[in-house]
C-alpha positions, 0 to 999 in steps of 0.5 A: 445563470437564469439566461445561460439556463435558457439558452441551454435548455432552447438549444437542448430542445432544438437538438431533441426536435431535429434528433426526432425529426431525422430519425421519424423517417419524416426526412431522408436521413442521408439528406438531413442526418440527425444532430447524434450522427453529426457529433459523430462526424465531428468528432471523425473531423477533428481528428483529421488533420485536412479537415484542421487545416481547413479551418485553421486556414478559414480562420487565418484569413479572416483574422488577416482580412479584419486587420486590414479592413481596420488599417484601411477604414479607422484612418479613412474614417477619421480623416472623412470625419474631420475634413468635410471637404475631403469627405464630400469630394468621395462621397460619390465613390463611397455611396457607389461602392458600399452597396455592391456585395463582395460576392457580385465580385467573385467572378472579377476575383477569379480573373484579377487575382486568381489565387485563393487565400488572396482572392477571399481575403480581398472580398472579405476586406471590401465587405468589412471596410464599411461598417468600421468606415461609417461608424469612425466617420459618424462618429467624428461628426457626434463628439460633443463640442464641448470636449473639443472647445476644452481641449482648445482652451487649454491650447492642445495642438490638433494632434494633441486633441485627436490623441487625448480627446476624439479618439477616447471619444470615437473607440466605443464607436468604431469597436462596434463597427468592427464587431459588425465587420467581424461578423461579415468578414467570417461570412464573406471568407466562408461564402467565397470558398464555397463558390469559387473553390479552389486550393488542394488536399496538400498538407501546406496551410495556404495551399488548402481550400479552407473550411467552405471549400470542404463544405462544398465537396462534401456537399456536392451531389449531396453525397455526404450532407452529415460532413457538409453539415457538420462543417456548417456547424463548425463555422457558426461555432467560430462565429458564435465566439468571435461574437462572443470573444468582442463582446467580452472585449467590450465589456471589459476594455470600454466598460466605461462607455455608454453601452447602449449609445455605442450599439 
């Protein structure tokens, strides 16, 4: 109770500070509009049904982005981590790829895959494949031996020994990869609407821009910053429980991990 009364009391505070700031005349309040003319647009947003396509759709997609990146990087991980040759024949591509930020490649996207959920969806599983990649893989090399050499004495086959004993031992791990690409898939989904755009005010939910796409149309010319703001707010609100909804996961179902290893 003590920690969510901080956390309430700071929020409560920050609100106050921005709410005087923006009244003060300090600011051009059709620049920076105070958090009291925020909630009033947002409460206007949700009950626009656009503006709920948008973010359903936002969300839609990271939720599909973040399921491939799994599909694509547990298993690569796994295999990466148990084969070494297989891992040193591929390093060289990995180290390349890993450093480049999805959104270098949006003009690329643009060109080769046009179509916007397919585009953003593309970038963000390319930004979230390798947080879930290098956790499966570092921790396939740091499972005690003594669980393998047990498993050996007791003559379980590999497939036998990578269900019952190196999975159970790499989940904390590659849950807390997959948290971290949770986080990067929402941005890069996000941040790709915003500078590509694309998508239409049609009431089919894979034809819509998404929740950035309306963000820069509102913001554009700085026409109306209190609708780009409070679609701002929106997202890190999603952000917020996506974080949120993974730790309690983590909490709930891997509780009898060690915690702090697995950060």
């Amino acid at each position: 109770m003590s920690r969510l009364l901080r956390s309430v009391v700071g929020t409560v505070g920050v609100l106050a500070s921005c709410e005087l700031v923006g009244r003060s005349g300090l600011v051009n309040p059709a620049y920076l509009p105070p958090p009291s003319t925020i909630g009033l647009r947002l409460v206007e947003l949700f009950n626009d049904r656009g503006f709920s396509l948008d973010v359903v759709q936002s969300v839609l997609s990271w939720g599909l982005a973040l399921i491939i990146a799994v599909a694509l990087a547990v298993p690569a991980g796994i295999v990466f981590g148990s084969l070494p040759l297989v891992r040193a024949a591929f390093s060289v591509v990995v180290e390349f790829l890993r450093p480049i930020p999805s959104v270098a490649l949006i003009p690329l996207a643009v060109v080769a895959i046009k179509t916007n959920p397919e585009m953003k969806i593309s970038l963000a599983v390319f930004g979230a494949v390798w947080p879930i990649l290098f956790n499966t893989m570092h921790a396939m090399n740091d499972i005690e031996p003594v669980r393998i050499d047990t498993a050996r004495a007791f003559n379980l086959s590999r497939a036998r020994t990578l269900v019952a004993v190196k999975l159970p031992s790499i989940t904390p791990f590659v849950f807390t990869g997959i948290r971290i690409s949770a986080g990067v898939a929402l941005i890069l989904i996000i941040s790709t609407e915003i500078l590509a755009g694309g998508g239409t005010e049609s009431t089919e939910l894979w034809e819509r821009g998404g929740l950035g796409t309306f963000i820069e149309t509102a913001s554009g010319g700085g026409a109306r910053m209190d609708l780009a703001i409070a679609g701002t707010f929106v997202a890190g609100v999603i952000g917020v429980v996506v974080n949120l909804v993974f730790t309690w996961i983590q909490r709930r179902w891997i509780g009898w991990s060690d915690g702090e290893r697995a950060r």
